[in-house]
N, CA, C and O atoms as CSV, one atom per row, in Angstrom:
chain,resi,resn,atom,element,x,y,z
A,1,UNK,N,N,-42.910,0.960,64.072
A,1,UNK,CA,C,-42.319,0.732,62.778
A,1,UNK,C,C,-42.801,-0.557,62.115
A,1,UNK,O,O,-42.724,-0.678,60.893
A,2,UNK,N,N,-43.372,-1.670,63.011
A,2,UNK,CA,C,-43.722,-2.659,62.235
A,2,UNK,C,C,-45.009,-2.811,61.358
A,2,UNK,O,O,-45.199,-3.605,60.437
A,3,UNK,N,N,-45.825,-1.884,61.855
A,3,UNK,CA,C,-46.943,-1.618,61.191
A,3,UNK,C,C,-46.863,-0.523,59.816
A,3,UNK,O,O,-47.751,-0.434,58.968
A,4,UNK,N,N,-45.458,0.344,59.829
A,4,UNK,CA,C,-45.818,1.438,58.812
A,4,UNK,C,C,-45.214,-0.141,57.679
A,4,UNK,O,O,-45.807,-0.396,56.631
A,5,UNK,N,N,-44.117,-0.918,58.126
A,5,UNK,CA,C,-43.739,-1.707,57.067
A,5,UNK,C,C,-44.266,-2.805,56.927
A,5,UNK,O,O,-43.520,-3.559,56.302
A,6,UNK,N,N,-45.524,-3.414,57.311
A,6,UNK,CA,C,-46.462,-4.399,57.210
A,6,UNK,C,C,-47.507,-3.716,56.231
A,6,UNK,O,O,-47.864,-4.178,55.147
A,7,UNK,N,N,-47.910,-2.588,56.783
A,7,UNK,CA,C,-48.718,-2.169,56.155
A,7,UNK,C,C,-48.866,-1.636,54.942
A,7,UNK,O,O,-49.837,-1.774,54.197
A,8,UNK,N,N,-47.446,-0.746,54.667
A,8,UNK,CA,C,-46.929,-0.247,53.448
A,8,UNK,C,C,-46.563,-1.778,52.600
A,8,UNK,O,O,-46.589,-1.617,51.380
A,9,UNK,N,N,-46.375,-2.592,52.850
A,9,UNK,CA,C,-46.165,-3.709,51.664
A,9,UNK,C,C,-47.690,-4.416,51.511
A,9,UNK,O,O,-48.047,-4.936,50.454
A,10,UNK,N,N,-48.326,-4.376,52.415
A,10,UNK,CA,C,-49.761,-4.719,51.959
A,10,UNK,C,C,-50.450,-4.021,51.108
A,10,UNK,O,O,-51.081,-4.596,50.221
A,11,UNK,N,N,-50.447,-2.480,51.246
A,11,UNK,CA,C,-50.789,-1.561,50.284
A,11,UNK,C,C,-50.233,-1.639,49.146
A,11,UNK,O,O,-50.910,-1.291,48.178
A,12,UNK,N,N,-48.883,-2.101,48.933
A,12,UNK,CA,C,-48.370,-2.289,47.684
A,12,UNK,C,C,-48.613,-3.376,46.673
A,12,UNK,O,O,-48.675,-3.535,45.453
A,13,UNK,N,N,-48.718,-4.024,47.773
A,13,UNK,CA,C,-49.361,-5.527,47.269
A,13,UNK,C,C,-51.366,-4.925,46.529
A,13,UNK,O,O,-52.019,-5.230,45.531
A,14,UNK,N,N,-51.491,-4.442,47.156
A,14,UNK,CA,C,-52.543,-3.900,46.786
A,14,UNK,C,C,-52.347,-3.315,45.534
A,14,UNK,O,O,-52.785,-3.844,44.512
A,15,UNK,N,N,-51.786,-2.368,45.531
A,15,UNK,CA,C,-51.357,-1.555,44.061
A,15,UNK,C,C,-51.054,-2.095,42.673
A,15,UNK,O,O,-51.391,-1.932,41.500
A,16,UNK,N,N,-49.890,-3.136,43.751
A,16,UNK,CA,C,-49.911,-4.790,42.358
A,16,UNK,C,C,-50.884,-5.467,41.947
A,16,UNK,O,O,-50.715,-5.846,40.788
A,17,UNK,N,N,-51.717,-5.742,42.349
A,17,UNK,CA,C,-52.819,-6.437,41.985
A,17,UNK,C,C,-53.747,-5.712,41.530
A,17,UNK,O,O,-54.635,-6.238,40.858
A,18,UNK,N,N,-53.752,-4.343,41.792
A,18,UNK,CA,C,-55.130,-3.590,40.863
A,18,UNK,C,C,-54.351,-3.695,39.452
A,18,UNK,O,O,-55.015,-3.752,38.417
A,19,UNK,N,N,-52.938,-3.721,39.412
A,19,UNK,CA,C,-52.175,-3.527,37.858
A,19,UNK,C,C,-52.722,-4.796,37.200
A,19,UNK,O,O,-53.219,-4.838,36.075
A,20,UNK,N,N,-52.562,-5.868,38.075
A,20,UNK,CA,C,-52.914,-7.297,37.390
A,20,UNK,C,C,-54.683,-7.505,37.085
A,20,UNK,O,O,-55.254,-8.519,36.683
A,21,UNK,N,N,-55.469,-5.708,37.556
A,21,UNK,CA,C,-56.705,-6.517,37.168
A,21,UNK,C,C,-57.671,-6.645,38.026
A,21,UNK,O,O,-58.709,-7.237,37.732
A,22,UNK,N,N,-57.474,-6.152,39.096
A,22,UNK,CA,C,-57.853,-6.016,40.701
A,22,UNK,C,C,-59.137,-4.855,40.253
A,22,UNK,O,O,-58.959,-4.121,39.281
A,23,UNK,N,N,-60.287,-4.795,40.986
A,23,UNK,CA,C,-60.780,-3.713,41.029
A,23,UNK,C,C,-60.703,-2.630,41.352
A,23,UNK,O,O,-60.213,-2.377,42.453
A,24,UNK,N,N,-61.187,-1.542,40.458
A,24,UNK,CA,C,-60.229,0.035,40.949
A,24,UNK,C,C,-60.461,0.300,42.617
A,24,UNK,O,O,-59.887,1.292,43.064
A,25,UNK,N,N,-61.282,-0.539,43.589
A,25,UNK,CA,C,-61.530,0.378,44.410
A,25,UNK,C,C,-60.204,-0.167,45.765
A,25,UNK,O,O,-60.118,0.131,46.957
A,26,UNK,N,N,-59.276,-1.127,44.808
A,26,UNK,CA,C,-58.389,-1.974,45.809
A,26,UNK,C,C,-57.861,-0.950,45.686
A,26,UNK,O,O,-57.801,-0.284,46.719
A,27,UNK,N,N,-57.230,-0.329,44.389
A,27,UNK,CA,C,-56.208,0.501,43.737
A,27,UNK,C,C,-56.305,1.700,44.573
A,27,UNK,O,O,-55.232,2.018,45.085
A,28,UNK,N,N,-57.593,2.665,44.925
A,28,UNK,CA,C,-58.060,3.323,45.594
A,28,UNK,C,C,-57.585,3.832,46.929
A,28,UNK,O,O,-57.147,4.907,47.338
A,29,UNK,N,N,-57.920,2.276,47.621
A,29,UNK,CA,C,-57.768,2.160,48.733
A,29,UNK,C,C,-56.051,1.961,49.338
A,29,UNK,O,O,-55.328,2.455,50.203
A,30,UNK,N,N,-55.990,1.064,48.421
A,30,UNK,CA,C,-54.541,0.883,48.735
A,30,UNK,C,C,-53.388,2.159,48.682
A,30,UNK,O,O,-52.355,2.157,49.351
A,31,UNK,N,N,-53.809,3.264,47.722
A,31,UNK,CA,C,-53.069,4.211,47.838
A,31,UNK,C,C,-53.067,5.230,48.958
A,31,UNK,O,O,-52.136,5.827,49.497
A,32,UNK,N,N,-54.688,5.266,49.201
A,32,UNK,CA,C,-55.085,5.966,50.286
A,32,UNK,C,C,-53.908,5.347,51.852
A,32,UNK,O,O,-53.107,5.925,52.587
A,33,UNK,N,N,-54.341,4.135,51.753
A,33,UNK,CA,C,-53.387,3.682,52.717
A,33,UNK,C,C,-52.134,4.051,52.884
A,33,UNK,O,O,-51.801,4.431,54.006
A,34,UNK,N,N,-51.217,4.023,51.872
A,34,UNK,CA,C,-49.760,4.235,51.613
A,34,UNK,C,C,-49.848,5.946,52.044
A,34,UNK,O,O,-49.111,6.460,52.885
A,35,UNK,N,N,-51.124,6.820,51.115
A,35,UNK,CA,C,-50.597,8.545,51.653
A,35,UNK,C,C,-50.520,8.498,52.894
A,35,UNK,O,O,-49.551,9.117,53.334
A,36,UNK,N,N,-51.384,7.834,53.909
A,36,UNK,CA,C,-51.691,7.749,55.140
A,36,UNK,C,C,-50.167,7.417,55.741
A,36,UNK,O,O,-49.757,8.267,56.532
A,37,UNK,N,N,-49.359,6.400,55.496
A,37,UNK,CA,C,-48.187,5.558,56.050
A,37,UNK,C,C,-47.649,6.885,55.971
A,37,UNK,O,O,-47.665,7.613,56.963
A,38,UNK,N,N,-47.093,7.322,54.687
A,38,UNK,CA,C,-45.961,8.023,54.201
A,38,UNK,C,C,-46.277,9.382,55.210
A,38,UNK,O,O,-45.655,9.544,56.260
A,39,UNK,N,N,-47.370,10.359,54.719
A,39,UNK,CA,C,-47.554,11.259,55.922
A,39,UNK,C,C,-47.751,11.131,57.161
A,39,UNK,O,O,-48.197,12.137,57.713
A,40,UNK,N,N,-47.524,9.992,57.966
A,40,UNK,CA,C,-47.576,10.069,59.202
A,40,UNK,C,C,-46.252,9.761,59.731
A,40,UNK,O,O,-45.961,9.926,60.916
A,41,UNK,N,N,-45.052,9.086,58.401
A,41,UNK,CA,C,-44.199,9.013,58.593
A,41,UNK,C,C,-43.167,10.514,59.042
A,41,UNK,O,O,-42.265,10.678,59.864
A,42,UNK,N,N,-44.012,11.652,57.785
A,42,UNK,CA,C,-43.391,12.305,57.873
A,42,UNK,C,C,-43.678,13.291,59.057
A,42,UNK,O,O,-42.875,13.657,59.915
A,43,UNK,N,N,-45.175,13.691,58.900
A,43,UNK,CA,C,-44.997,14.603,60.767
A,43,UNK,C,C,-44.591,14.123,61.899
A,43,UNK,O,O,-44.596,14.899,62.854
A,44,UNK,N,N,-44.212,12.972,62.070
A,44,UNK,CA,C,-43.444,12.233,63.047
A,44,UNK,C,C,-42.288,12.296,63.137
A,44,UNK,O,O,-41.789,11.946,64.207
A,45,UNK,N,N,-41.266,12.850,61.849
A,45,UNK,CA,C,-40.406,13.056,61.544
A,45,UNK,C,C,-40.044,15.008,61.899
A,45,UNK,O,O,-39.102,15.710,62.265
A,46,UNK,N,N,-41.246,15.132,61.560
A,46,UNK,CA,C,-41.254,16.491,61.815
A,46,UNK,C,C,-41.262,16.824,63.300
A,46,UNK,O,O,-40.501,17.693,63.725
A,47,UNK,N,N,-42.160,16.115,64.170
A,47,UNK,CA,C,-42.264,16.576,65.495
A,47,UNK,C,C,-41.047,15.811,66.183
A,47,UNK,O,O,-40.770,16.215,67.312
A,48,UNK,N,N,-40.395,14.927,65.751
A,48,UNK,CA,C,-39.284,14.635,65.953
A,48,UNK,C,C,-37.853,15.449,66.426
A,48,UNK,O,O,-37.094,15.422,67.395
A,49,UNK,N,N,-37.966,16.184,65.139
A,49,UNK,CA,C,-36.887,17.207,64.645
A,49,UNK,C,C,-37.105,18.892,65.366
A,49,UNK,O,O,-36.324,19.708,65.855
A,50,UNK,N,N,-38.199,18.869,65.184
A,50,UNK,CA,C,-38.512,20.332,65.710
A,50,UNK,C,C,-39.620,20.332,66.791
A,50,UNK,O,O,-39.831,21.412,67.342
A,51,UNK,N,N,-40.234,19.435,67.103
A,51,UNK,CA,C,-41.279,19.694,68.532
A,51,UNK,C,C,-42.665,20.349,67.887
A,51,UNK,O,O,-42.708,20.457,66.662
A,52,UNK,N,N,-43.454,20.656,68.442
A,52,UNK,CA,C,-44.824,21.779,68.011
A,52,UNK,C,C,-44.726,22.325,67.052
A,52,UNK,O,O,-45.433,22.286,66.046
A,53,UNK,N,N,-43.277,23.239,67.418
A,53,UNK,CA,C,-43.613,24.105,66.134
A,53,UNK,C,C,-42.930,23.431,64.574
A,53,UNK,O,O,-42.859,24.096,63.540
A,54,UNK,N,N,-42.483,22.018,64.704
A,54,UNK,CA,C,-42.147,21.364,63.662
A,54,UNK,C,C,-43.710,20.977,62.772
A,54,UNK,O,O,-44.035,21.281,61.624
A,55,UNK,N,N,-44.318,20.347,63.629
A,55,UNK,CA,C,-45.709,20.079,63.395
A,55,UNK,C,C,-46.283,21.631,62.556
A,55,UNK,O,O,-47.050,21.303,61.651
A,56,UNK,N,N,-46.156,22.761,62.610
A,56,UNK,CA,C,-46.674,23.927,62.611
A,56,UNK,C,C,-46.035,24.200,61.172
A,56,UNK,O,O,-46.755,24.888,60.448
A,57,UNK,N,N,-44.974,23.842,60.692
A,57,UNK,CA,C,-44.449,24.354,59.808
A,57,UNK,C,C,-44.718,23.541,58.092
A,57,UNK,O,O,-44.829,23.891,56.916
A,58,UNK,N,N,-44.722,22.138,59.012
A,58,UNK,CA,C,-45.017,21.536,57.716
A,58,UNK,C,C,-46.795,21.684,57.203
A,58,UNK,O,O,-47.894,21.786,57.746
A,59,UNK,N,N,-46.146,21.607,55.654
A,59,UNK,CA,C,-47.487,21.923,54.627
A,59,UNK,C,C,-48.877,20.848,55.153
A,59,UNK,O,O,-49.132,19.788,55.725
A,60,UNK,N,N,-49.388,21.831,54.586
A,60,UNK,CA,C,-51.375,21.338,54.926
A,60,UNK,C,C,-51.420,19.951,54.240
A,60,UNK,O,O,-52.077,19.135,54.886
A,61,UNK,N,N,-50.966,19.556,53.267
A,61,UNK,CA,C,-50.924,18.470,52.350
A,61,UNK,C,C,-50.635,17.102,53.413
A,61,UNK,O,O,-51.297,16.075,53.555
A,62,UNK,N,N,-49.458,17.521,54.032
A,62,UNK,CA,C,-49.411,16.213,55.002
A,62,UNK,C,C,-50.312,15.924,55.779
A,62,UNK,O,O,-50.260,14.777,56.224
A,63,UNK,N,N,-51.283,16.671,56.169
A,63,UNK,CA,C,-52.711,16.612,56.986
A,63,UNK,C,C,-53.908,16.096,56.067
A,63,UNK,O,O,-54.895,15.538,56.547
A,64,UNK,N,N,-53.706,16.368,54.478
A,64,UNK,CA,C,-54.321,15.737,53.924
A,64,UNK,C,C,-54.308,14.254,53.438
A,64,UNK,O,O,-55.150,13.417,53.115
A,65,UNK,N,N,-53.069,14.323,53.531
A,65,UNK,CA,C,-52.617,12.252,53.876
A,65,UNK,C,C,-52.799,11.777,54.977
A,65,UNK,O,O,-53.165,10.608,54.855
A,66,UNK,N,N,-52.699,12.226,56.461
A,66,UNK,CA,C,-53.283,11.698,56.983
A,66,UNK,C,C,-54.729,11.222,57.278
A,66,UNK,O,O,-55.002,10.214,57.930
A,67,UNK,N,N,-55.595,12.049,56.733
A,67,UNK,CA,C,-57.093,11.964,56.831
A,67,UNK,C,C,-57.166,10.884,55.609
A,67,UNK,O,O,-57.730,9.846,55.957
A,68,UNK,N,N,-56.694,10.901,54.178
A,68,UNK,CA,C,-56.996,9.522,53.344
A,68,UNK,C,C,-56.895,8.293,53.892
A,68,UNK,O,O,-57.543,7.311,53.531
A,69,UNK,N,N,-55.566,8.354,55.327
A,69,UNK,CA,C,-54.922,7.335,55.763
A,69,UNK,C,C,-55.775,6.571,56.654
A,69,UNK,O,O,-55.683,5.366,56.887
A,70,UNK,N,N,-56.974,7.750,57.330
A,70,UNK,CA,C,-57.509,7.313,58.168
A,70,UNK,C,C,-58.891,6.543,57.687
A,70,UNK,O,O,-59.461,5.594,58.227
A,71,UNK,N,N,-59.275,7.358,56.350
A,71,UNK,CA,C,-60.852,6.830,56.010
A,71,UNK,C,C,-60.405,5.413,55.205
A,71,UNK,O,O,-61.231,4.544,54.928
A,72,UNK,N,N,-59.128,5.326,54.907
A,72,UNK,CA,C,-58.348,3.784,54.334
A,72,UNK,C,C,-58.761,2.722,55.548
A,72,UNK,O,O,-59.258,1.599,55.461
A,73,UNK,N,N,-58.342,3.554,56.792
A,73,UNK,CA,C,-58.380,2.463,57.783
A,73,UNK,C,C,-60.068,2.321,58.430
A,73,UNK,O,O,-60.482,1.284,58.949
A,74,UNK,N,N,-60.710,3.300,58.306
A,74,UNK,CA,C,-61.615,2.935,58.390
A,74,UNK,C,C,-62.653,2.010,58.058
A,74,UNK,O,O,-63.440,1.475,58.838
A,75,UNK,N,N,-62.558,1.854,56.614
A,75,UNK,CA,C,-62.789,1.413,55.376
A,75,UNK,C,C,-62.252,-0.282,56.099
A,75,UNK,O,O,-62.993,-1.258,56.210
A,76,UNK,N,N,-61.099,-0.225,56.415
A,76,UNK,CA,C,-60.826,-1.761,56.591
A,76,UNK,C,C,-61.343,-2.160,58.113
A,76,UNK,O,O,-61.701,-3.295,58.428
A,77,UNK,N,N,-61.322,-1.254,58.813
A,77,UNK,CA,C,-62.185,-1.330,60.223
A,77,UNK,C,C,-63.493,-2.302,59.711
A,77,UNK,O,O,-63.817,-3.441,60.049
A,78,UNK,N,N,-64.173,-1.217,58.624
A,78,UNK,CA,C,-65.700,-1.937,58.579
A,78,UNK,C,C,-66.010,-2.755,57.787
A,78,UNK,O,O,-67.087,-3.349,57.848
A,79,UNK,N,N,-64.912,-3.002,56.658
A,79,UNK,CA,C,-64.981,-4.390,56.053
A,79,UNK,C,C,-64.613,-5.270,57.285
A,79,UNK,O,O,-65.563,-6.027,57.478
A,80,UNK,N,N,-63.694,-5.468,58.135
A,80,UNK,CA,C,-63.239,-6.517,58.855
A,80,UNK,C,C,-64.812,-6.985,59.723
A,80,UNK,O,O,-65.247,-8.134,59.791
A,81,UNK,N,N,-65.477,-5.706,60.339
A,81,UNK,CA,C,-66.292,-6.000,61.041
A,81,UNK,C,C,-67.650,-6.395,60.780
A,81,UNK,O,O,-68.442,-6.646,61.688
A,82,UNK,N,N,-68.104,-6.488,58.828
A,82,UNK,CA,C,-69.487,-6.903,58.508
A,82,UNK,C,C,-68.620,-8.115,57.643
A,82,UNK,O,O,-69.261,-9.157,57.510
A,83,UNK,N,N,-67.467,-8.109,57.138
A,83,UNK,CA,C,-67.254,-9.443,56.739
A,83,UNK,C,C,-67.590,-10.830,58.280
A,83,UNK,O,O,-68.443,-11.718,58.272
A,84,UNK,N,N,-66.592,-10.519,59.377
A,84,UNK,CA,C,-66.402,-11.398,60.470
A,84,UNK,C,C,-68.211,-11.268,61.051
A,84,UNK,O,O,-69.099,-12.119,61.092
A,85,UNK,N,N,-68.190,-9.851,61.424
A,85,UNK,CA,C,-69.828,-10.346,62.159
A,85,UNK,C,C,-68.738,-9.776,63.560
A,85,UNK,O,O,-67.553,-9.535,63.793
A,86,UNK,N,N,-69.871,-9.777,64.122
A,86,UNK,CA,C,-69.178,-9.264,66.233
A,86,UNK,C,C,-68.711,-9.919,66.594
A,86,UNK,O,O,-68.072,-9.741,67.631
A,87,UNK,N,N,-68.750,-11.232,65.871
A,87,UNK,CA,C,-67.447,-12.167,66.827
A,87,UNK,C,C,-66.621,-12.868,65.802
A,87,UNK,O,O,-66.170,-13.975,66.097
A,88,UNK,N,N,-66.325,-12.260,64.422
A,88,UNK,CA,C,-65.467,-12.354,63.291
A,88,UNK,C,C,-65.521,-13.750,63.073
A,88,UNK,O,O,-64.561,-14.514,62.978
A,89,UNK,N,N,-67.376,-14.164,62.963
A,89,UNK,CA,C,-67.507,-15.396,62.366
A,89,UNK,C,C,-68.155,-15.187,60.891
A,89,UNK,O,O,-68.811,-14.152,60.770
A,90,UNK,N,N,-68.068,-15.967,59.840
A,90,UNK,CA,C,-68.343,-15.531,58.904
A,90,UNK,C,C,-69.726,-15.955,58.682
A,90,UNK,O,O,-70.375,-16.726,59.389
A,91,UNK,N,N,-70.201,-15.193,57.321
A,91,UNK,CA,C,-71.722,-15.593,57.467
A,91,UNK,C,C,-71.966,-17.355,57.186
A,91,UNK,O,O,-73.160,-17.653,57.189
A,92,UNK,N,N,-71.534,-17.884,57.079
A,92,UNK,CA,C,-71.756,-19.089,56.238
A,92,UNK,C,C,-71.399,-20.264,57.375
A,92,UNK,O,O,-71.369,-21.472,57.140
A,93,UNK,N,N,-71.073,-19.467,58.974
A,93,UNK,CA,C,-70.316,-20.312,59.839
A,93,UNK,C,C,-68.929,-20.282,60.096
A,93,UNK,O,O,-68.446,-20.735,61.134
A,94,UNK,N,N,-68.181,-19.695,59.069
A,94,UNK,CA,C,-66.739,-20.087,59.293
A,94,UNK,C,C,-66.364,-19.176,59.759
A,94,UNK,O,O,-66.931,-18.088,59.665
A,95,UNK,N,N,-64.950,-19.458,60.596
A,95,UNK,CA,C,-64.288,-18.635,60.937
A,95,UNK,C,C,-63.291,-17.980,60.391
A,95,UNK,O,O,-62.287,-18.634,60.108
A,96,UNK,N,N,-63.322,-16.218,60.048
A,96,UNK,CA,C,-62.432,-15.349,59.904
A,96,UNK,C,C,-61.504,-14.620,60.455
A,96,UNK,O,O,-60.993,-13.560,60.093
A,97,UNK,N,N,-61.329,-15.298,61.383
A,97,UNK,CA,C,-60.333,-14.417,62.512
A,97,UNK,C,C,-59.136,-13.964,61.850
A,97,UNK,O,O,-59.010,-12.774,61.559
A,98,UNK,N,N,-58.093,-14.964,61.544
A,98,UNK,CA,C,-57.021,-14.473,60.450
A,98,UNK,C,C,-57.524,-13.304,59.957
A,98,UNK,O,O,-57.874,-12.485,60.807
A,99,UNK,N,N,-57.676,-12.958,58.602
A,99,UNK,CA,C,-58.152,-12.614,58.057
A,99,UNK,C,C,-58.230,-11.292,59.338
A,99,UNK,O,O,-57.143,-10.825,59.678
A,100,UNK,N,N,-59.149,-10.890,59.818
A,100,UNK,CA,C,-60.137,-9.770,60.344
A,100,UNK,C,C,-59.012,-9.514,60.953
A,100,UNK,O,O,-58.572,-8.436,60.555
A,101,UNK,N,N,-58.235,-10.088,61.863
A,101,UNK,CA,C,-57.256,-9.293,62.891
A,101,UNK,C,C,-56.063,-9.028,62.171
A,101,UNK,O,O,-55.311,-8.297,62.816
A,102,UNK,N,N,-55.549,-9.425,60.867
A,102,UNK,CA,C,-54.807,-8.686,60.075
A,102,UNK,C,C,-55.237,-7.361,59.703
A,102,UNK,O,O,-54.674,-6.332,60.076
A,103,UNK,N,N,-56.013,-7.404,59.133
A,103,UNK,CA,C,-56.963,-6.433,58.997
A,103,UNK,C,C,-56.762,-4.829,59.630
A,103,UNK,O,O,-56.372,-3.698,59.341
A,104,UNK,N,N,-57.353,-5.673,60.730
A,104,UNK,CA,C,-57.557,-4.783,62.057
A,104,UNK,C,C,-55.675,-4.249,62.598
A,104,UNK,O,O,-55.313,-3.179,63.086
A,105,UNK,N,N,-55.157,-5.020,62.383
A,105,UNK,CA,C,-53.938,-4.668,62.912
A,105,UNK,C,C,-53.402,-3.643,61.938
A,105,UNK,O,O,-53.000,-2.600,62.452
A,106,UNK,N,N,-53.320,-3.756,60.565
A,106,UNK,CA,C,-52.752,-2.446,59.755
A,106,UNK,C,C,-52.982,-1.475,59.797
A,106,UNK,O,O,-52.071,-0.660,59.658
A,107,UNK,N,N,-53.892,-1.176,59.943
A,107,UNK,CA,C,-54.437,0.646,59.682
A,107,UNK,C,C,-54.479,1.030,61.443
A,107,UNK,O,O,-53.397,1.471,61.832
A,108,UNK,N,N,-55.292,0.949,62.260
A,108,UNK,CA,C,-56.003,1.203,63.341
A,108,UNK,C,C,-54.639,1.068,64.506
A,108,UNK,O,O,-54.741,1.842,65.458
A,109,UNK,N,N,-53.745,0.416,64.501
A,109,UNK,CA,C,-53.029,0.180,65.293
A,109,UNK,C,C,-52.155,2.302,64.929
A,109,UNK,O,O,-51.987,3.167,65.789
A,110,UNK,N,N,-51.953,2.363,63.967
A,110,UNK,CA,C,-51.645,4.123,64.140
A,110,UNK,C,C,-52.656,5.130,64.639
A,110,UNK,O,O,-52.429,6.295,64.966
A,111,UNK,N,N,-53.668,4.567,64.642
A,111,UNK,CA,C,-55.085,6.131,65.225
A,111,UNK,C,C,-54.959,6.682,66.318
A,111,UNK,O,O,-55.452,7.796,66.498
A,112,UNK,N,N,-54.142,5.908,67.478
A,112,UNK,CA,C,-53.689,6.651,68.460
A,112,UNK,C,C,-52.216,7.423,68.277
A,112,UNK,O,O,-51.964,8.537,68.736
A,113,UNK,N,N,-51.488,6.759,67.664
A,113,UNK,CA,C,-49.969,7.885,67.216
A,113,UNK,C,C,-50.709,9.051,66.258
A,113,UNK,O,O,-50.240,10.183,66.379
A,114,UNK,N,N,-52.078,8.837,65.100
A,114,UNK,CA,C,-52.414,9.957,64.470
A,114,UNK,C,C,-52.812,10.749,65.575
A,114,UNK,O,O,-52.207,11.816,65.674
A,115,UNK,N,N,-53.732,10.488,66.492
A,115,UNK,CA,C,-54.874,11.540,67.355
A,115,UNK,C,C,-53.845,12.084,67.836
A,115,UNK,O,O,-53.606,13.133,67.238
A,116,UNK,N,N,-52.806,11.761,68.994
A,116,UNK,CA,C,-51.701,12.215,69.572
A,116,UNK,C,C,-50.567,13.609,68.787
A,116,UNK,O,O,-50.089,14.520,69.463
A,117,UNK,N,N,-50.408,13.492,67.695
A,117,UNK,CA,C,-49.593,14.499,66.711
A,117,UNK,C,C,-50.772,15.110,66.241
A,117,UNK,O,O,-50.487,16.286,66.016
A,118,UNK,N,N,-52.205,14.845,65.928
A,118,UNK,CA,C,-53.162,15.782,65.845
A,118,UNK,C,C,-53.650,16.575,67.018
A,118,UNK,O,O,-54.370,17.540,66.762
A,119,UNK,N,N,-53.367,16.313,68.258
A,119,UNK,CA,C,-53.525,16.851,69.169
A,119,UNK,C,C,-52.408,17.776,69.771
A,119,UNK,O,O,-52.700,18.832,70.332
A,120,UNK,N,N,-51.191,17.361,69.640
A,120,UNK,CA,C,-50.063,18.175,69.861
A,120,UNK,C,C,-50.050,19.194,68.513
A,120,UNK,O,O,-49.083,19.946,68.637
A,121,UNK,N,N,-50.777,19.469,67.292
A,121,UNK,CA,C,-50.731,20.112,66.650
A,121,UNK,C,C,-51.805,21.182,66.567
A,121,UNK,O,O,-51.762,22.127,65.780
A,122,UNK,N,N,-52.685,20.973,67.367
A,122,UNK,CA,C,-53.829,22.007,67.536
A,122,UNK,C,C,-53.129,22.145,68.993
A,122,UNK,O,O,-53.555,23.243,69.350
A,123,UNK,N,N,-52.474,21.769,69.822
A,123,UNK,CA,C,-52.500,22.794,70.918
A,123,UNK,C,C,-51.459,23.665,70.631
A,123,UNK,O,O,-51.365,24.678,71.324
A,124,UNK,N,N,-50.303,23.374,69.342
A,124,UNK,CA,C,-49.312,24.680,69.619
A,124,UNK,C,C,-50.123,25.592,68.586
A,124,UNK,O,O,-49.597,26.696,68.448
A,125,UNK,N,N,-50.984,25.442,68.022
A,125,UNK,CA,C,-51.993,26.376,67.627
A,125,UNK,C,C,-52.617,27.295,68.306
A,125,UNK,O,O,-52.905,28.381,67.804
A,126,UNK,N,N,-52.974,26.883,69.854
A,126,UNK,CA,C,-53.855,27.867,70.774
A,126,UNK,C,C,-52.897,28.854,71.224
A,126,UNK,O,O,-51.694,28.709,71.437
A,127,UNK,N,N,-53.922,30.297,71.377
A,127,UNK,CA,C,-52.611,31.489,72.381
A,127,UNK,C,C,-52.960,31.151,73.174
A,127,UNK,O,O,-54.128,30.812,73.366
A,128,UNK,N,N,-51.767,31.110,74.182
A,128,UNK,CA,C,-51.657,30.984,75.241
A,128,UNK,C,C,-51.663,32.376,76.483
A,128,UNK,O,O,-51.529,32.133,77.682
């Protein structure tokens, strides 16, 4: 939970600042992020409530927020990692660590709760 609400106010913060003028691709991104939060909130909610076949019932759309959610986090994966460099030093010498492991901590810290409910959702898919 600390990451959907770290992350969801960073994205918002994001959203605010494309209003103030930000470039569209913050605006972009930042939403991508938020479909990502919100639908992973919700099949989690779903497999919660109903198990497999909860996962099974809800609409294709929530699968399509998760995949924005993921190329969001990707997206900040590989800014973090050509801004910092392999050892999240910056080009100029300085150090970005801040910066990069925030980063790194919003999005990516869910890719294993996504793979996991994407995986429990293709196996109540298979006949058995």
């Amino acid at each position: 939970m600390p990451v959907l609400w770290i992350g969801g106010g960073v994205a918002l913060v994001g959203v605010y600042m494309s209003m103030l003028g930000a470039p569209a691709w913050i605006f972009m991104l930042s939403l991508m992020g938020l479909a990502g939060l919100i639908a992973w909130l919700r099949l989690s909610i779903g497999f919660l409530r109903s198990g497999r076949l909860g996962l099974l019932r809800i609409s294709r759309g929530w699968w399509w927020g998760i995949g924005s959610g993921i190329a969001a986090t990707l997206w900040m994966f590989g800014s973090a990692w050509y801004d910092g460099g392999p050892a999240f030093g910056g080009s100029d010498g300085t150090r970005v660590v801040g910066r990069s492991l925030l980063m790194l901590a919003l999005g990516p810290a869910l890719l294993p709760s996504v793979a996991h409910l994407t995986w429990l959702f293709w196996s109540a898919r298979r006949p058995r």
